[in-house]
N, C-alpha and C positions, 0 to 999 in steps of 0.2 A: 701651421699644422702642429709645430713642437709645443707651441702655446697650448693648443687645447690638449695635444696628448697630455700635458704637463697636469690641467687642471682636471682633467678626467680623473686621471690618475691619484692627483689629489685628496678630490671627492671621494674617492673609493677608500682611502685608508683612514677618512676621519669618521665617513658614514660604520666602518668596520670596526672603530676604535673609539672614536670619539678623539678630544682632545681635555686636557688634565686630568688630575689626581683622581684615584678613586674618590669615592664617598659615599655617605652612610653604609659605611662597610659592616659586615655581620663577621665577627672574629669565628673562626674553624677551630675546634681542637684537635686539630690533628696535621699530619705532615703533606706538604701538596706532593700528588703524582703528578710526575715529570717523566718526560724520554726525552734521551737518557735518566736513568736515575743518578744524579751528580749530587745527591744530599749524600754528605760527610765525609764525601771522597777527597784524597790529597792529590796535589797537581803542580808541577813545577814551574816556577816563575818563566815569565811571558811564552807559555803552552797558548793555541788557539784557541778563541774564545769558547767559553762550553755552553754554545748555545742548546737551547732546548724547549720541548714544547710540554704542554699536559694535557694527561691520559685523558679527560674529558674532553671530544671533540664538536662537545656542543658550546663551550665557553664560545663569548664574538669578541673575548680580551685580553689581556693580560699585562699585569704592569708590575715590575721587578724594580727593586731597589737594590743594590749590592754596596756593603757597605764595608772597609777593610778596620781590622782591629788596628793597625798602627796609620792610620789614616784614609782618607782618600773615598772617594762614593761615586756612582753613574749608576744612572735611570733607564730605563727603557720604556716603551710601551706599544703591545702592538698586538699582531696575532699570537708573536712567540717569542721566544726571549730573544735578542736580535741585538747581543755587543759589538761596538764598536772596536777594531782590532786593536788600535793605536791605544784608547783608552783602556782596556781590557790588558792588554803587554804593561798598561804604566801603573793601574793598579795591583797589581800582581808581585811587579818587580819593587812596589812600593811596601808589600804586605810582605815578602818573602821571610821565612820564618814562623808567622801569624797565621790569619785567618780572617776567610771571605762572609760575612754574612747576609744572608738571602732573605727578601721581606719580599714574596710573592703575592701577588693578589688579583683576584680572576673576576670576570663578567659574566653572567651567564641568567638573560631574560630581563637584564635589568640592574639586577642585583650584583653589587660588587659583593666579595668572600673574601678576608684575608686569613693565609693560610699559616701556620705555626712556620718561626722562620728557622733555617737552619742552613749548615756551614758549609765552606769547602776549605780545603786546610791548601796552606801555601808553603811545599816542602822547603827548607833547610840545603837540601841536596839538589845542587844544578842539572838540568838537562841538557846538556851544551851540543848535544850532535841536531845537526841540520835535521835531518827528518826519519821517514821509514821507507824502506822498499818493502814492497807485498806483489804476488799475483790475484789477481783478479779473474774469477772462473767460474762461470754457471757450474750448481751443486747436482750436475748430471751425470753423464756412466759415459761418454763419446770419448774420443782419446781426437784433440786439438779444439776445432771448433771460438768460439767468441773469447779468446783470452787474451790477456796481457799482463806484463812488470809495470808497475810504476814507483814512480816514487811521490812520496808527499812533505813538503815542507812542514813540521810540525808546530811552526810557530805563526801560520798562516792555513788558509786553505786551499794553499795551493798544490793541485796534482798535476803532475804532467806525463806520458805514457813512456818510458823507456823502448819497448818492445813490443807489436801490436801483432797477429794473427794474421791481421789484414797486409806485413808486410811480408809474411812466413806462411802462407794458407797452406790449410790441411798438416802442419807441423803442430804437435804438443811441446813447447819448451816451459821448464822450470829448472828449480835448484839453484838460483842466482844467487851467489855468496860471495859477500864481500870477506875481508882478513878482518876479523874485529871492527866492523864497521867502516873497514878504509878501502873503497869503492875503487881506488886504483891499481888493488890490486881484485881481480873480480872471475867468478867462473859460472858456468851455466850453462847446462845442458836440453840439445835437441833429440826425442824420441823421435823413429817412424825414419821414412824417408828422406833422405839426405840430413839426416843425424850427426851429430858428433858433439866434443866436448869443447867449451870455449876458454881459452887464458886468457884474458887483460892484462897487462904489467904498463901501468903509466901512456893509458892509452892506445896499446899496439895491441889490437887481435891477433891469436893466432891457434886454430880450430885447427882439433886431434882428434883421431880415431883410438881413443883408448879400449878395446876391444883387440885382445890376442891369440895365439893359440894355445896360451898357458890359463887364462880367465876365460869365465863363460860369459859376460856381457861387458858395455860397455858403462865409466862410472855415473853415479847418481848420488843423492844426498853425500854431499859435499862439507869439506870444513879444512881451512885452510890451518898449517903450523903459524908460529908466530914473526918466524923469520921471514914467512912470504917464498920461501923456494917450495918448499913440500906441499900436496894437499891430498886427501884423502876424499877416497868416494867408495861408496858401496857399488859393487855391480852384482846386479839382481833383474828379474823376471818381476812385476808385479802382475799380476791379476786379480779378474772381481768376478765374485759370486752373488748370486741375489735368493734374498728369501721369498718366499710364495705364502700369506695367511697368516704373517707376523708381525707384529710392530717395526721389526728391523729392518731396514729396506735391502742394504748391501752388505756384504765382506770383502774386503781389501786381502790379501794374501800375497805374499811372495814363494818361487816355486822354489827360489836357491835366493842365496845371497853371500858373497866373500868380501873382504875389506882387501882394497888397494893403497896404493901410496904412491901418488907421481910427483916425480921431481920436474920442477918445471921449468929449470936451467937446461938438464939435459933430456927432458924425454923419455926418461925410462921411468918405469913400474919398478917399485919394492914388494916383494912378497917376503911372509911369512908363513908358514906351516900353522902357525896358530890361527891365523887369517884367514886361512883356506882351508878350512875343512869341508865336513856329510853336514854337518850343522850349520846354522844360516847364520852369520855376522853381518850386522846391520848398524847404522844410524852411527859412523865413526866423529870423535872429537878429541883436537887436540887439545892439554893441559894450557893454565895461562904460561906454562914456561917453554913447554915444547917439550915436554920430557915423558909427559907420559901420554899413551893416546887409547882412550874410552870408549867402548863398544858396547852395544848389545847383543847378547847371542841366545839362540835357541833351539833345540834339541830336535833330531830328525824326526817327523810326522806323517803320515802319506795326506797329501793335501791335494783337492779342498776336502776330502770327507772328514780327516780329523783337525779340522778348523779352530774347535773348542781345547786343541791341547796345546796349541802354538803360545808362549809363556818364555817371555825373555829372563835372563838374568844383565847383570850390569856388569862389565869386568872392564880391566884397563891391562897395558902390555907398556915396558918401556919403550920409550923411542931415543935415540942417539942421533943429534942432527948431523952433527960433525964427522960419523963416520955413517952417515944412512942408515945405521942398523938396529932391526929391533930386537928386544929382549927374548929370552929363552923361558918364561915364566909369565902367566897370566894372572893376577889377582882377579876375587870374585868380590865386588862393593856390596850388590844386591842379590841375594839368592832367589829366582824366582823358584826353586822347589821349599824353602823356606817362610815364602811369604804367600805362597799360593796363587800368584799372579803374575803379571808381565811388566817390565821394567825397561822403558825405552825413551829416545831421544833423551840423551844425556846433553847436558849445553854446562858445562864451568864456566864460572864468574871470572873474566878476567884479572880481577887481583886476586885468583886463587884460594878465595877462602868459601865457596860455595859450589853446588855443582845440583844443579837443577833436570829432575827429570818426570816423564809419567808413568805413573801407575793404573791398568786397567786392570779386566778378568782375562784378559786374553790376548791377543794379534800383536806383532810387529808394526801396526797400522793402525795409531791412537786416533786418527782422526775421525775413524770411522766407529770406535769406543764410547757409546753413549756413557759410561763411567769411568773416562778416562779423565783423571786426575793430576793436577802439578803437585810433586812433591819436593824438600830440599833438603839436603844434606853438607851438613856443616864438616868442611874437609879437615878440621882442626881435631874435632872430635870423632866425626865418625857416624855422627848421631843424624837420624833421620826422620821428617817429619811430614804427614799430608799437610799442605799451605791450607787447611780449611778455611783463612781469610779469603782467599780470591776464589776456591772454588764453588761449583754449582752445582746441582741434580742434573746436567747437561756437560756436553764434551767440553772438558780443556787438555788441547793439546801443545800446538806447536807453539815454539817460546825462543826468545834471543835476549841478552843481555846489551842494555847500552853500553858506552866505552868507560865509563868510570864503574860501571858494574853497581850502581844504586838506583835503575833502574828495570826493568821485565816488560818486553810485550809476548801477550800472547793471545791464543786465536781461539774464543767461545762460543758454544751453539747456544746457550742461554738465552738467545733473544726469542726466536721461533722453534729451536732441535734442529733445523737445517742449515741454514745458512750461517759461517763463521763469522762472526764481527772479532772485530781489533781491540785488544781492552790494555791498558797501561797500569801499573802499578810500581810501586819503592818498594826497597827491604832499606831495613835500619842495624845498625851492630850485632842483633842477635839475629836476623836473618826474619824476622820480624814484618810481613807484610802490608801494606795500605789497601786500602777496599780500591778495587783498581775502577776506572772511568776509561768510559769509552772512548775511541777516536774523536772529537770534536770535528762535527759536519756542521754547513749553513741549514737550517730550516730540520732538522733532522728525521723527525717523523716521514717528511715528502724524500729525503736524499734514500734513505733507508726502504722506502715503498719503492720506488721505483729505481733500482739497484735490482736487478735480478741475479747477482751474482758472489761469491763468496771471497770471504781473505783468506790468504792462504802464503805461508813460508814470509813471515813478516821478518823483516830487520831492520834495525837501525841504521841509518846511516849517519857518517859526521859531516862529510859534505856533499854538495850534488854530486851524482853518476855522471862523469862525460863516459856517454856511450854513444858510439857510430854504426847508426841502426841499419844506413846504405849500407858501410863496410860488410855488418851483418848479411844482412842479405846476401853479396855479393860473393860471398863467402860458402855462406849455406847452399848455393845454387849453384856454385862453378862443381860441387862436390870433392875439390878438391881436400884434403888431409893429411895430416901429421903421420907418421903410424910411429907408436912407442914402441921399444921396445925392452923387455925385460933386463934387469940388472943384476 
């Protein structure tokens, strides 16, 4: 029976493909469409393969050549480009510095096409951290429902589920943040019923009710100091609005929003007066040193009706690790009454010389910002710039720095307006961007169609998550909790 499945199976991909080279090929002048689109993008050495198929789905072929500027070449041929891992990591790691070049050539009725060829660049700068953590979450309006954490090997295709719904039903959990990409030390919060906040330190859970009588919720978007004691979360109210006869589908709002600071040796809250005010502080981050920690803030509104005035600016406040305390003085980086617009999710480059955020028309709530934009700001100078290399006519929002800080992911609706895909990109000495490429998936045209769900709150990691999802559970469901208290 393996025999014939074997030769069945056979038949079908040489009746599909054929078997050798093109020929009497008809030269294109022009560049082949592909999805992803991977012409001229840069990519780090042994990244997975960046398989891909083209926009014509009437082609019955295709057959790729990849050939590296400092050596080295592999073939394919098939329905869709379909590299081999092992070969694909040795070319790469063979080219690194150089460049990939691509000799595409298509079937379609007979007739082969070859299509003008063109490059993928093989960064200079390593990618050395293991993979990404992301959620994955239908782009619906439900609060829990089909969701999960995972994480993904990025030098393979391997994903495996951290945290699944099915083990938490009728729970919404997000905000899973690692310290700089170092997964043992780790947080993540449960909305709704039996809720709360999670610490990891080296393995050990241990799930707090950070919600008091001095704060009105409990934390959220999260960002850990660098020492790993402190972390910061916004406690806030989010709610959605929906339009009726507009292009727009939703608004995202928050009803309040204040910045905390838990110590997570001993359990207690830091508050500041500047942290807590009538005005909403949002989307907190600490400096690569720990000294200073960056916010977004914005001006009381009655919400939801005046929706269209919510318009962040960017500011930052000392922080003092060694005695807990924060500064008495707020600096303003980004004036949103100056620039006419809303300035949020701050993320700093970990070696300090960058600090990356978005710019929309409006909300605390870039995701749901059809011109919400990545912009960066060079902390040396001061100077700030829209990335018009990575952005699009469609959302880019949420963003993390790898550990050497010479790479970005972050999360675009440029494929469809709805659903976020995962896109990667480099900065170079002047802050300087690469045309960024998409997550590499197998077959990707088919993984992407039948995916009915979005990315979302991507990060880097350096190495796998040990996460103890029984523990989790066990945890979430005794309802027992920490309670913090103020300091």
């Amino acid at each position: 029976m393996k025999t014939i499945l074997y030769i069945v199976c056979l038949v079908s991909v040489l009746c599909a493909c054929g078997s050798g080279k093109p020929h009497d090929v008809v030269q294109a002048d022009s560049m082949p469409s592909i999805f992803p689109d991977y012409t001229d993008v840069t990519i780090p050495a042994g990244i997975a393969p960046l398989d891909f198929n083209f926009a014509d789905e009437t082609i019955d072929c295709m057959d790729v050549t990849v050939r590296g500027s400092k050596g080295g070449e592999m073939h394919v041929n098939g329905e869709w480009a379909e590299f081999d891992e092992d070969e694909w990591k040795e070319l790469t790691l063979q080219n690194k510095g150089g460049d990939l070049m691509l000799t595409v050539c298509t079937r379609k009725n007979g007739q082969w096409t070859q299509w003008r060829d063109f490059s993928i660049h093989v960064s200079q700068y390593p990618l050395d951290d293991y993979g990404l953590t992301y959620r994955r979450i239908a782009p619906g309006y439900e609060v829990g429902g089909d969701i999960g954490i995972y994480e993904r090997d990025l030098h393979s295709f391997e994903e495996k589920p951290l945290l699944l719904e099915t083990a938490l039903p009728g729970r919404c959990f997000n905000c899973h943040t690692p310290n700089r990409g170092n997964p043992s030390q780790l947080t993540l919060q449960i909305r709704g019923s039996g809720g709360g906040t999670m610490i990891q330190k080296d393995g050990l859970q241990q799930w707090l009710d950070t919600k008091t009588d001095s704060t009105k919720a409990a934390g959220s978007y999260a960002y850990w100091h660098p020492s790993g004691r402190y972390c910061a979360y916004a406690a806030n109210a989010v709610h959605q609005g929906f339009f009726t006869g507009a292009a727009d589908r939703m608004e995202a709002y928050h009803s309040f929003s204040n910045i905390i600071v838990l110590d997570t040796k001993t359990n207690e809250l830091l508050l500041t007066p500047l942290l807590q005010t009538a005005d909403q502080e949002i989307f907190p981050a600490f400096s690569h040193d720990g000294k200073w920690l960056y916010y977004s803030t914005s001006k009381t509104c009655r919400l939801p009706a005046e929706y269209e005035k919510v318009r962040c600016s960017i500011c930052r406040i000392p922080f003092d690790a060694n005695s807990a305390a924060f500064g008495t003085v707020a600096d303003t980086l980004v004036s949103a009454d100056s620039i006419g617009k809303s300035a949020t999710l701050v993320r700093p480059s970990y070696d300090g010389r960058w600090l990356m955020y978005t710019i929309s028309a409006r909300s605390n709530f870039p995701v749901c910002q059809k011109d919400a934009d990545l912009w960066i700001m060079d902390l040396k100078t001061g100077e700030s710039r829209s990335m018009d290399e990575v952005n699009s006519a469609a959302t880019e929002s949420y963003h993390n720095w790898s550990s050497n800080s010479r790479w970005f992911v972050f999360s675009s609706k440029r494929t469809d307006g709805m659903y976020t895909q995962l896109f990667i990109s480099s900065v170079d000495d002047e802050g300087r961007a690469t045309k960024p490429f998409m997550l590499p998936q197998r077959n990707p045209r088919k993984y992407y169609r039948e995916l009915f769900q979005a990315y979302n709150v991507p990060d880097f990691t350096k190495v796998p998550v040990d996460f103890d999802v029984r523990e989790a559970q066990r945890q979430v469901f005794s309802g027992e909790r920490k309670k913090v208290k103020i300091k």
